[in-house]
N, C-alpha and C positions, 0 to 999 in steps of 0.2 A: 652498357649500363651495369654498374654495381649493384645488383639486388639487396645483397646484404649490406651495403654500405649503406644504402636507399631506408632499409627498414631500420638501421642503427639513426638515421638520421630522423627518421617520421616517430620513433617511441621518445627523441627527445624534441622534437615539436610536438609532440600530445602534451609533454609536462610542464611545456611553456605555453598551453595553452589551458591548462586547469585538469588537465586530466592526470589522473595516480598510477593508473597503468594499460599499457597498452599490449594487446598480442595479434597474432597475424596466423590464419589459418585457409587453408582448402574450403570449398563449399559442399563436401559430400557428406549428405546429413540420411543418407539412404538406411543406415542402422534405424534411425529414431522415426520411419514412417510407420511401421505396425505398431509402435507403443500409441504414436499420435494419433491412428484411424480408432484403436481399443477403447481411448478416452473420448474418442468422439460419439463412439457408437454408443459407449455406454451413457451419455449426456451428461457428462458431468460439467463441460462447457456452462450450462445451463440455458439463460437468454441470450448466450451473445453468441448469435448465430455468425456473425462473420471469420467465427474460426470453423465453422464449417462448412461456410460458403466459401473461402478459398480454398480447403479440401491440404492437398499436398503441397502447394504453394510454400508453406510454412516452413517447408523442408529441403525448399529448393532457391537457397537465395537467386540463382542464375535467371529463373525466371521471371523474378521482380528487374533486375537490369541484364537482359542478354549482353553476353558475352563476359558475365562477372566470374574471377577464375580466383579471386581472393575475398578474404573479411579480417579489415581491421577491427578488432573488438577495442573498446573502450569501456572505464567504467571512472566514475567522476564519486567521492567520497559523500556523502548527505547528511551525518548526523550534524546536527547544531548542539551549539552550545549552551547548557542548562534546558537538557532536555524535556527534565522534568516526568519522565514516565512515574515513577510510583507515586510521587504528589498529587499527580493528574487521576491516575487510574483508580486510585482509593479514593479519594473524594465523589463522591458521588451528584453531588453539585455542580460539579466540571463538570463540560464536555471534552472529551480524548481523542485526538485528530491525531492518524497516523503520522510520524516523524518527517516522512519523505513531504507531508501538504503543507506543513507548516509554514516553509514558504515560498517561493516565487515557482512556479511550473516550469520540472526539470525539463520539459520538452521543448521546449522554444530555449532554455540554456545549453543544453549538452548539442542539440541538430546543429545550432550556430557554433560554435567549437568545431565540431565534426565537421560542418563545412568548410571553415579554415583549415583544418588540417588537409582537407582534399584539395583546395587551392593552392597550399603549401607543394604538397604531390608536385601538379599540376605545374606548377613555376618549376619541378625541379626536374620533370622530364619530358616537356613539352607536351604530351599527345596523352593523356586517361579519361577514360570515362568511368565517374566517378558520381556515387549518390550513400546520401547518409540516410538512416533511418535511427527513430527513440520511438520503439511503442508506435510506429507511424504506417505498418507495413504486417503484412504475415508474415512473419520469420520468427523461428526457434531461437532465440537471444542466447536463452542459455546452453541451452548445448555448444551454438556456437561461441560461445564465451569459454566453456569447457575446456573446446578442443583446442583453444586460443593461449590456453592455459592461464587464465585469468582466477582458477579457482576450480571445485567441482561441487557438484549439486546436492545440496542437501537432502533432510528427510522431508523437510517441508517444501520441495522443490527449487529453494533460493540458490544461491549463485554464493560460495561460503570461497574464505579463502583461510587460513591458520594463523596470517597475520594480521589481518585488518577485521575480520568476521565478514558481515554480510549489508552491512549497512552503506552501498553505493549503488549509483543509477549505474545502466548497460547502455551504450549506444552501440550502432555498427556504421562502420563505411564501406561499400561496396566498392572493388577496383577492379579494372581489367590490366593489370601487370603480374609477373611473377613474382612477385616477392617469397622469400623463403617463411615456410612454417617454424612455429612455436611446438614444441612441447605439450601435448593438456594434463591438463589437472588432473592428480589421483586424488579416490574419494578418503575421506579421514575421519569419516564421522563415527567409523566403528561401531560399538553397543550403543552407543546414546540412544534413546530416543525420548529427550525431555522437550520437543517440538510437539511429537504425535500425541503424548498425554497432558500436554499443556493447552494444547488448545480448545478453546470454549465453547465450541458446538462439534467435537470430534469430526474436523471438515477433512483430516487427513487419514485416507482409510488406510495406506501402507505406505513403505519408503518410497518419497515421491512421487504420490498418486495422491491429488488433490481434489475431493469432491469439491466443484465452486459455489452449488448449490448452496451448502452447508455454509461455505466461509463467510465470515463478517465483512472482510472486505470487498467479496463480488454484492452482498447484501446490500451495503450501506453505499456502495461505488456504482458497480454495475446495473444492478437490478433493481425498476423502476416501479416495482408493482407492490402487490400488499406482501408483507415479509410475516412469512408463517410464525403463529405465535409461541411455537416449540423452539423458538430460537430467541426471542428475545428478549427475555431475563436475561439467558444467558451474554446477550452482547453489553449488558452492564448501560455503561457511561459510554461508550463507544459510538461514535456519532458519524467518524467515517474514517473507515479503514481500521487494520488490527495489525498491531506491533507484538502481540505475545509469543508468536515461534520464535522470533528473534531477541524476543525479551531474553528467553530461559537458555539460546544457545550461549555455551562455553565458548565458545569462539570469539565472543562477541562481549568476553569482555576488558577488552582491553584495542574495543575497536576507534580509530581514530577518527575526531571532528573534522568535518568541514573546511576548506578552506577556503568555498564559495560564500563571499555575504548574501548571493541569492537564496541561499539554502538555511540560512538561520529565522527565526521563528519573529513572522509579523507581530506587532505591538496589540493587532483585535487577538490573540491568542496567548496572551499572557493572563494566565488564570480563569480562562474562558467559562465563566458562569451560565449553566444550560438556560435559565430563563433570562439571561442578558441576548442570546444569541438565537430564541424563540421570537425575541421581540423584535428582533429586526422587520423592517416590511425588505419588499423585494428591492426597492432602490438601495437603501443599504448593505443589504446582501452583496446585489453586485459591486457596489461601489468599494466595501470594506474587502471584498476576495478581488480585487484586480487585478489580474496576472496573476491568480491560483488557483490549481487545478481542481479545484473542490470547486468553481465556476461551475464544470459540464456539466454536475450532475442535477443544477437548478434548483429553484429555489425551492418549489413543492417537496423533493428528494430531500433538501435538508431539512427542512421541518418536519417528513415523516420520522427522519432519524434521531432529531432530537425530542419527539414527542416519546417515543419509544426511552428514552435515556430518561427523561423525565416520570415517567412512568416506573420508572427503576431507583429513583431517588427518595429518599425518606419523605414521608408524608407533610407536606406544606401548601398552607393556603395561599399562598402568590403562588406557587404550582400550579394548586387547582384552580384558581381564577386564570391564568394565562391560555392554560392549556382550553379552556370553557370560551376563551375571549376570540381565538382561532376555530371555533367552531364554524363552519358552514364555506373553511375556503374552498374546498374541494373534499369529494365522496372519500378519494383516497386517502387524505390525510384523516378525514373525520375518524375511519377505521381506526387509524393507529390512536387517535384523541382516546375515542373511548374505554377502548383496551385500557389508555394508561390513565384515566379517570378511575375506570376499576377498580385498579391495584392501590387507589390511595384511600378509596372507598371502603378496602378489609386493611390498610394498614392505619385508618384514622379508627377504625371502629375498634382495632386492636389494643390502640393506643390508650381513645377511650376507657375499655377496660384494663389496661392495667392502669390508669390514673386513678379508677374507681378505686381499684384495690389497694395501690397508694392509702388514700382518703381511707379507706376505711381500718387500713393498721394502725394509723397515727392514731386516729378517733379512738379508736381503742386501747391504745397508749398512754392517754392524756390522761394525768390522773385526774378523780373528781373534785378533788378542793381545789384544783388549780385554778 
């Protein structure tokens, strides 16, 4: 067998298969286990204990499929088109859905792909054992995407390349053949660092050290409980997930669209109005998200998150009627209700008085024979 004819032939079946670029590396990820146990010890994981219940696993694809002695790294481009970020994020009326949910769940698009590519393999050299993972698995995606040469890793820990930026999903496929390695990526990011001062609850404490706790996206994604109130001004309109490290990276701008129509932005998220998408009951929740990954996180989770956006929106009575009208579904969300009742409570009484003070320039303006 041709190895490298093998591998010359599988980066051009990834691109007939949807994917933008492929690389092929070793599984020794033994460097990246002290950084991984330091971020674990120090919790910044947060609630999602299963990266630290599989421990080192993470760093060892071999152990997810014994006898795995390569990784084809994949990564599939996501932006759509008429993104719409600054429209979105300055309206505070919106709600702001990370780019990548906008629409159909890359997970079920990219594992299907990788699986055809692994049966591609498979027809071409009769005998692999072969398994794909997306987010499906403990494994270091990006590093090994890294050492695959796919790109090298930002300050916000992203997966950055100098010609496309950073706006594509990661798959991998696990094989047991030799295929020959790639190359990795050197870092380019230099002095920049408009990621770490750009981001709205400072989640990124140094280069590539990611508190999750802090981040809007483990907040509004991951973590299902009451979301401390030192953070949630600052998440704005942001209702789930956050796009501003990659908003402000240089890299990124001149990063290329989509060529998956799964990946272009459903029709309930064109101009998504926070009290249009508060109003949902939970049958249309599910029925309007089907097949998107903003499903897992349930319907309570998005209501705490747009109660909070709402809360952050200029003071309006359909606001405060909607948000008063979801009272009593649940303890958890009530929290977030009342928080954002509050804030409309000193922004109407604000309001109030500068109306008064309006009223009373003019009044005193008018002249008296008028």
């Amino acid at each position: 067998m041709d190895y490298q004819e093998l591998a010359n032939k599988i980066k051009i079946w990834a691109k007939e298969l949807g994917f933008d670029k492929v690389g092929i590396t070793d599984v020794d990820l033994s460097k990246h286990e002290k950084e991984l146990q330091r971020w674990l010890d120090a919790g910044y994981h947060g609630d999602m204990d299963w990266m630290a219940r599989h421990g080192m696993m993470r760093a060892r694809p071999d152990e997810l499929l014994p006898g795995t002695i390569r990784v084809i790294s994949a990564r599939m481009h996501y932006l759509p088109v008429n993104a719409e970020f600054a429209s979105t994020l300055n309206n505070p009326e919106l709600g702001y859905i990370s780019r990548y949910a906008v629409g159909r769940d890359y997970h079920k698009v990219v594992r299907n792909q990788l699986k055809k590519l692994g049966n591609k393999i498979l027809a071409e050299v009769n005998e692999l054992q072969f398994r794909p993972f997306v987010d499906s698995a403990p494994i270091l995606e990006r590093p090994l995407a890294e050492k695959a040469g796919l790109g090298w890793r930002g300050k916000h820990s992203l997966l950055l390349d100098k010609d496309v930026g950073s706006w594509f999903f990661l798959g991998e496929l696990l094989v047991d053949i030799p295929l020959p390695t790639d190359s990795p990526g050197t870092e380019q990011c230099g002095s920049c660092k408009a990621c770490i001062t750009s981001c709205p609850t400072n989640a990124i404490l140094s280069e590539g050290i990611i508190d999750s706790r802090k981040c809007i996206s483990y907040l509004t994604i991951e973590y299902s409980g009451v979301i401390p109130e030192e953070y949630r001004k600052a998440m704005g309109n942001r209702i789930y997930g956050c796009d501003d490290c990659q908003l402000v990276c240089p890299w990124n701008r001149n990063a290329p669209l989509t060529r998956q129509n799964d990946f272009e932005r459903r029709p309930v998220f064109n101009y998504p109005e926070l009290i249009t998408l508060f109003s949902w009951d939970e049958h249309t929740f599910l029925k309007n998200l089907e097949g998107s990954p903003i499903r897992r996180i349930g319907y309570e989770q998005w209501l705490r998150n747009i109660s909070i956006a709402m809360g952050n929106a200029p003071f309006s009575t359909k606001i405060v009627k909607a948000l008063k009208a979801k009272k009593g579904f649940s303890s958890l969300l009530d929290v977030h209700i009342d928080w954002a009742l509050k804030q409309h409570e000193g922004k109407n009484h604000t309001q109030s008085r500068q109306h008064a003070r309006l009223i009373r320039i003019i009044e005193k303006g008018i002249p008296r024979d008028a």
